[in-house]
C-alpha positions as CSV (number, residue, x, y, z in Angstrom):
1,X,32.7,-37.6,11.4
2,X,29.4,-36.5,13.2
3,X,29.6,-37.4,17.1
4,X,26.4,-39.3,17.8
5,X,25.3,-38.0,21.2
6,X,23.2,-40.6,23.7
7,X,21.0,-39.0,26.7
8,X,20.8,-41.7,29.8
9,X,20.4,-39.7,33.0
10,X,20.1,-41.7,36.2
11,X,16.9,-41.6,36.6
12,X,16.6,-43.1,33.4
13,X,18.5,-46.2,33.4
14,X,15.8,-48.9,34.2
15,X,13.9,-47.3,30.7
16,X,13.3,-49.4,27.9
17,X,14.8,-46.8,25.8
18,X,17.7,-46.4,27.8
19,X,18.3,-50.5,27.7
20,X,18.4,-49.8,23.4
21,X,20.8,-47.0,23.9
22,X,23.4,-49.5,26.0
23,X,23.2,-51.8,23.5
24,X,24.4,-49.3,20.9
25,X,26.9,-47.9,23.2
26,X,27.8,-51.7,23.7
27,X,28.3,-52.5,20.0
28,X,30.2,-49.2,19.3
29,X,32.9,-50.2,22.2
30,X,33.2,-53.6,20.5
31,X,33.9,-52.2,17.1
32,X,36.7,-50.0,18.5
33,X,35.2,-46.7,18.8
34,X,35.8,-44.5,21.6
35,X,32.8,-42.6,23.5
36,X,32.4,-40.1,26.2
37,X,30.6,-41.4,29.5
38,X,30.3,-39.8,32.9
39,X,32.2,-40.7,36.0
40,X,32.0,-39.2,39.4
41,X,35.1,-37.0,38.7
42,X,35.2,-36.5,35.6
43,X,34.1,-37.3,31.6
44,X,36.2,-39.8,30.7
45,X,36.9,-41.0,26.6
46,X,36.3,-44.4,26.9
47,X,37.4,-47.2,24.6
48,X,38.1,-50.9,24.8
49,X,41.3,-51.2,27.2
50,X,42.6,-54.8,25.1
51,X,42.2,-53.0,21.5
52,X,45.4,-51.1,20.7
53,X,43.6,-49.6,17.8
54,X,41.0,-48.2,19.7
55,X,43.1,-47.0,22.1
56,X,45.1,-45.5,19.5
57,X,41.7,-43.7,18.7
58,X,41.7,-42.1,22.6
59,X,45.4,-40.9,22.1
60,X,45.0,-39.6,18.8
61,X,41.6,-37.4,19.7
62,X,43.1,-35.8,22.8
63,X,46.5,-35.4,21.0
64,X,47.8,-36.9,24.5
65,X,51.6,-38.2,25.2
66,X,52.3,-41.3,24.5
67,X,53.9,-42.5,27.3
68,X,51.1,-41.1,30.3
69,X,49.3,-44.3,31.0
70,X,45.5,-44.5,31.0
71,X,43.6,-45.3,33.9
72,X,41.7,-48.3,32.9
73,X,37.7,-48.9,34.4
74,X,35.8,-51.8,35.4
75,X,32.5,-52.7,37.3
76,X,33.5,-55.8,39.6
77,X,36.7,-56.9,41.3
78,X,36.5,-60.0,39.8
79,X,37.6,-58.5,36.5
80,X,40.8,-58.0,38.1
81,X,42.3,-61.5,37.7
82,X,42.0,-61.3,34.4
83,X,45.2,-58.9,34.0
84,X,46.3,-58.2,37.1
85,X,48.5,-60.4,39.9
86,X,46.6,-61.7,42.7
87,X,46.1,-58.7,44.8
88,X,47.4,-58.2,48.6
89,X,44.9,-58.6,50.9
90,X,45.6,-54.8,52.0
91,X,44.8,-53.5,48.7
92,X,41.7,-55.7,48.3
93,X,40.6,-54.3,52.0
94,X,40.8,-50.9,51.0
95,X,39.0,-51.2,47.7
96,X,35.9,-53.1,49.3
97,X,35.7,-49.8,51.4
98,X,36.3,-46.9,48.8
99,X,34.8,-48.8,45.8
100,X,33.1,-48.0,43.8
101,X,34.8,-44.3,44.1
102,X,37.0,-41.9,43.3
103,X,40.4,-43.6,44.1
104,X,43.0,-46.1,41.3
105,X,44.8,-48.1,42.4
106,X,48.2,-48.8,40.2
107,X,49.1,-53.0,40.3
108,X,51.3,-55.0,38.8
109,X,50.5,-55.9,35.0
110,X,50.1,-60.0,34.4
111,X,49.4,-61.1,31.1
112,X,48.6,-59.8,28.3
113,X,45.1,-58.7,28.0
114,X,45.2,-55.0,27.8
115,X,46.9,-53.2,25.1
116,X,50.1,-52.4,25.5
117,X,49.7,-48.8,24.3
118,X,47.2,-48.7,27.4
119,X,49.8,-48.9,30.1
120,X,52.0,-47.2,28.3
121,X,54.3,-50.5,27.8
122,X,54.7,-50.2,31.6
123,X,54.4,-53.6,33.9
124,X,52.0,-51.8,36.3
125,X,48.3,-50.4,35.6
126,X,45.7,-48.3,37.3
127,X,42.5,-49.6,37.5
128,X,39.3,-47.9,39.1
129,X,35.8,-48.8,39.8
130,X,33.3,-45.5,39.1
131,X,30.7,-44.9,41.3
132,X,28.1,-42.6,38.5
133,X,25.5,-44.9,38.0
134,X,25.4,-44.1,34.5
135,X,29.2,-44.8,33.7
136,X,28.9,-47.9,35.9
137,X,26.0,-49.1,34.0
138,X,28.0,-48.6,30.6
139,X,30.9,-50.7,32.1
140,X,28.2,-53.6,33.2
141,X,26.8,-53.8,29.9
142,X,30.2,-54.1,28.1
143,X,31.4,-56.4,30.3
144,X,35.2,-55.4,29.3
145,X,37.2,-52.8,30.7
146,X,37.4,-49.5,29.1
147,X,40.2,-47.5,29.3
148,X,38.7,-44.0,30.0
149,X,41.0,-40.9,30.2
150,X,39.7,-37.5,30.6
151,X,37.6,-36.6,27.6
152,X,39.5,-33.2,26.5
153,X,42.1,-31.9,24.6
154,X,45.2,-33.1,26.6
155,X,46.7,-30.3,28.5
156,X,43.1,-28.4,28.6
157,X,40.5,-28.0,31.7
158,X,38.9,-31.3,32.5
159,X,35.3,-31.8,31.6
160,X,32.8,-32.3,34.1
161,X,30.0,-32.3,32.3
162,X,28.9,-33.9,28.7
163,X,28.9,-30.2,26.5
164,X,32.8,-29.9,28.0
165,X,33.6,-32.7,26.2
166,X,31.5,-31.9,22.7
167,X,33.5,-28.2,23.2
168,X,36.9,-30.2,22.7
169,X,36.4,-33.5,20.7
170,X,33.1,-33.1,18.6
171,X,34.0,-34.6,15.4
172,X,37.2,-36.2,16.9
173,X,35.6,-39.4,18.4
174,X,32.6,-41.7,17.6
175,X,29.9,-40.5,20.4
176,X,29.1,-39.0,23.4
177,X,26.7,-39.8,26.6
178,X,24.9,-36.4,27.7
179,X,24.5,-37.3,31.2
180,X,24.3,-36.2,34.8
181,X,27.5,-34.1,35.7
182,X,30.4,-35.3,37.5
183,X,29.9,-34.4,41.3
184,X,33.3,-34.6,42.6
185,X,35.1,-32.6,39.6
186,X,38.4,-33.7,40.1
187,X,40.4,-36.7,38.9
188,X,40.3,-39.8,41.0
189,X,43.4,-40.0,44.0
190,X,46.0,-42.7,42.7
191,X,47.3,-45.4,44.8
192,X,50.4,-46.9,43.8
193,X,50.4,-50.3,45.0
194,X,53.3,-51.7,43.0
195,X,55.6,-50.5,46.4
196,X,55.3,-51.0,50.5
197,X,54.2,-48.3,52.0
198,X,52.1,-46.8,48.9
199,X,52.3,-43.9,47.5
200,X,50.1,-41.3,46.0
201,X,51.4,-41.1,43.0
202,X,47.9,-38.1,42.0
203,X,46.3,-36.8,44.8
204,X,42.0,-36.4,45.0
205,X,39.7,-36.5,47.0
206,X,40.4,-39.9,49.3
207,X,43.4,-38.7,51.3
208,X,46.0,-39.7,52.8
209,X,44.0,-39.4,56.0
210,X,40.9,-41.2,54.8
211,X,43.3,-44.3,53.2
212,X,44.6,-44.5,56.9
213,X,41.2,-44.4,58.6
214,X,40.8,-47.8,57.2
215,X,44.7,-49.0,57.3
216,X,47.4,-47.3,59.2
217,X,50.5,-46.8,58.3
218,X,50.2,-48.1,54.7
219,X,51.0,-45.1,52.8
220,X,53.7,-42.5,51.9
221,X,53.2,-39.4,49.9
222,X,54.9,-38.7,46.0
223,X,53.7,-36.4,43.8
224,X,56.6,-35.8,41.5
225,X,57.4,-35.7,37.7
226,X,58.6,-39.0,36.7
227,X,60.6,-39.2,34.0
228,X,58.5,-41.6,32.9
229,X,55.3,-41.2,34.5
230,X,53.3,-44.7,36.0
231,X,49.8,-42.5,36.4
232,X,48.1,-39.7,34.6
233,X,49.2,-36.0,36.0
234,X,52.4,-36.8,36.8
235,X,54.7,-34.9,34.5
236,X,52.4,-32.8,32.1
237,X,51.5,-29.4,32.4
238,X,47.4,-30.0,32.6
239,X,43.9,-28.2,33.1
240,X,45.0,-24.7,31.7
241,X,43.4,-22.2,29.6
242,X,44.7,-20.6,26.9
243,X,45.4,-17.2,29.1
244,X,48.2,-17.2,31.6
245,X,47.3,-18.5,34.8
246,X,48.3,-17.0,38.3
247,X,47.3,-18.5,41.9
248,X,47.1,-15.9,44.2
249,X,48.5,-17.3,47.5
250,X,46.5,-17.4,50.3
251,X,44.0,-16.1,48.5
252,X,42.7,-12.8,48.1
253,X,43.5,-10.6,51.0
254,X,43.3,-7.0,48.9
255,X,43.5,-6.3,45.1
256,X,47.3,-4.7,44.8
257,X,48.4,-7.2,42.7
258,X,45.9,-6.8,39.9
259,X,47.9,-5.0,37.6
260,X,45.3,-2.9,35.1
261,X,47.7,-2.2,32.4
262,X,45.4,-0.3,30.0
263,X,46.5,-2.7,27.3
264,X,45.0,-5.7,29.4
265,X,41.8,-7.3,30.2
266,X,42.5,-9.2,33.5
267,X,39.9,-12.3,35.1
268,X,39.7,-13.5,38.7
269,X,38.7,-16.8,39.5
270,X,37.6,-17.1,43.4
271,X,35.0,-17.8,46.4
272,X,32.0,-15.5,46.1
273,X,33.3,-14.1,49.6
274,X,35.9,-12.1,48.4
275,X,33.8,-10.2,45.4
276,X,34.2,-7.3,47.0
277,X,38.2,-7.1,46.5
278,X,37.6,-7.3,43.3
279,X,37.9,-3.7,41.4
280,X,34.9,-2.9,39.0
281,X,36.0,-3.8,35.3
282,X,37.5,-7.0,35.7
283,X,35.8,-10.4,35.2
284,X,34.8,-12.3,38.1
285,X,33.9,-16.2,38.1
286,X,32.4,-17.3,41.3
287,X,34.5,-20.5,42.4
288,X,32.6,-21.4,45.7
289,X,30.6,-19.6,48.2
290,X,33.2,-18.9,50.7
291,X,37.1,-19.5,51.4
292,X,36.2,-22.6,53.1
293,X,33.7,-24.7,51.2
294,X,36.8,-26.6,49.1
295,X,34.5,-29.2,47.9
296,X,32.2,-26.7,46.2
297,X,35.2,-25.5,44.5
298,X,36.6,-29.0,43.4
299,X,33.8,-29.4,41.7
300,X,33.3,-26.3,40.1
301,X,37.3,-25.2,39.1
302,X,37.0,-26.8,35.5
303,X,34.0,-25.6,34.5
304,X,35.5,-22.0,35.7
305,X,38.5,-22.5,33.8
306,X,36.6,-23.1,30.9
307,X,34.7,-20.5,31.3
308,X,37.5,-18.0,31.4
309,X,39.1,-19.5,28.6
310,X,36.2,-18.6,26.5
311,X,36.4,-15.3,27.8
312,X,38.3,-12.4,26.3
313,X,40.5,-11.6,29.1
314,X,44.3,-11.1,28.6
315,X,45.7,-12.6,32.7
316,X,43.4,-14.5,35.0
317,X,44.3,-14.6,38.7
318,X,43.1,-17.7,40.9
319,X,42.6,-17.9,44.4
320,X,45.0,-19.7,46.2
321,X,43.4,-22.3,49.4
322,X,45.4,-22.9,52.3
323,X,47.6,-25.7,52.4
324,X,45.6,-28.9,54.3
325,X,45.1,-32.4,53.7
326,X,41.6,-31.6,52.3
327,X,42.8,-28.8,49.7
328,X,45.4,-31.1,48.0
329,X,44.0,-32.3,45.7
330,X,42.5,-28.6,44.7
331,X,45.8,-27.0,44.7
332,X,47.7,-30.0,42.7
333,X,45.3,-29.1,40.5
334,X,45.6,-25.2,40.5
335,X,49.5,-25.5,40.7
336,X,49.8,-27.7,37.4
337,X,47.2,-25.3,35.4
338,X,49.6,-22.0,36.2
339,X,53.0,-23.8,35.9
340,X,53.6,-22.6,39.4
341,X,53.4,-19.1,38.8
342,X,52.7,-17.6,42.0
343,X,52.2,-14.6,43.4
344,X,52.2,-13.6,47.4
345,X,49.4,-10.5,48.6
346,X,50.6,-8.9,51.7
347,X,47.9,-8.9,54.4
348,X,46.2,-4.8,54.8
């Protein structure tokens, strides 16, 4: 199968052109194929969230576990009611301020609308509301929620922008949209609302802290591996190349631990600010400008990965952030690409 590819950049979306290419995009989704659109935080492989065949499709491109739930998108609230219960007025506060944006929210399930292979045969689901104009755009047109997991190989580096996602699954699904790249580069923060206080069941990059800027005292913290996980990146070993993976923590303070076995080619992965630790003869990828700009690096640690994985380098070392409200996200993220292999550098 050839994967049709769509351009619609933002500044495109008001074209006449463009209008043709959402109706396409439209009756493809309503056929039961599965496409790649942009989000905010990353490509997601999108496909009609009530269609168990078509989600079948998503599961069977990404070669993803059955039971790790898909995050399922839509472009109004009032789509809610439709397979969700009546929401508490706490929930519906804080989505009015963070959507559209990079938090899900996990409710309970009511009816039977969406596929049950979409939640996973669970009686909750997460649900976002994407802020990318493009991907909201797509969801307006459809008018039916897409379930939309990351658009990769399942256990490989999300993609963040639209030649990511031809690299894993060209051939494997029905199309892609080549558009504007993700500008936050890490999956969306999941709420779990099923439970008083909340929980973050994933962390990203709303926080615990920003959630409670807008209602105290209404959420707990989990991050653990459920046996049976209720949102995505809960129990799977995720975002990893193909090379074994170490964080460096704390980062980079000298290079003793780079062990140059002659028999090895060995990759760093970290801020521009601590090149000059790095020995000649190793391969450095630029994460961020310095030690502190943990945004920049958000966004850029897939495409790095990638990168590296391409690369012909035997061991890649990553640089480890300090441990803060604002790097939690970042690290969940590093942690569950290494396997928690970690290392410790003793300060010079």
């Amino acid at each position: 199968m050839k994967t049709k590819i769509w351009d619609i950049r933002t500044d495109q979306l008001k074209d006449e052109v463009t209008a043709s290419k959402l109706d396409e995009i439209k009756t493809a989704l309503e056929y039961g194929e599965v496409i790649g659109i942009p989000t905010e935080t990353v490509y997601g492989l999108a496909g009609d969230a009530r269609n168990p065949e078509a989600i079948q499709k998503i599961f069977s491109a990404k070669n993803r576990p059955g039971d790790n739930p898909l995050i399922v998108h839509v472009h109004s609230m009032d789509q809610l009611a439709d397979f969700t219960e009546p929401l508490d007025p706490k929930v519906e506060t804080l989505m009015k301020h963070f959507w559209p944006g990079p938090i899900s929210f996990i409710l309970p399930l009511k009816g039977s609308v969406l596929a049950g292979n979409t939640v996973a045969e669970l009686d909750s689901v997460a649900v976002r509301m994407p802020s990318h104009p493009v991907g909201h755009a797509i969801l307006e047109k459809v008018g039916f929620p897409l379930a939309a997991p990351s658009a990769n190989l399942s256990g490989k580096p999300s993609p963040t922008d639209f030649s990511h996602v031809i690299d894993d699954l060209n051939g494997k699904v029905y199309g892609v949209v080549a558009s504007d790249p993700a500008t936050y580069g890490l999956e969306s923060t999941v709420l779990d609302c099923t439970q008083f206080p909340y929980r973050i069941a994933r962390p990203g990059s709303i926080t615990k802290g920003g959630l409670e800027s807008v209602l105290k005292e209404v959420v707990s913290k989990h991050h653990g591996d459920d046996e049976r996980p209720i949102a995505p990146g809960m129990k799977y070993k995720h975002y990893a190349p193909h090379q074994p993976l170490v964080v460096v923590e704390g980062g980079f303070k000298n290079n003793t631990h780079l062990r140059l076995e002659e028999d090895q080619k060995v990759g760093v992965i970290a801020p521009e600010s601590v090149r000059n630790l790095i020995p000649d003869g190793i391969y450095f990828i630029s994460l961020c400008s310095g030690e502190n700009d943990y945004r920049e690096a958000g966004r850029n640690l897939y495409a790095a990965l990638r990168k590296m994985d391409k690369s012909d380098v035997d061991k890649i070392y990553i640089h480890g952030f300090p441990k803060k409200e604002e790097t939690e996200a970042l690290m969940n993220r590093i942690h569950k690409a290494t396997g928690n292999e970690i290392i410790k550098e003793e300060s010079e």
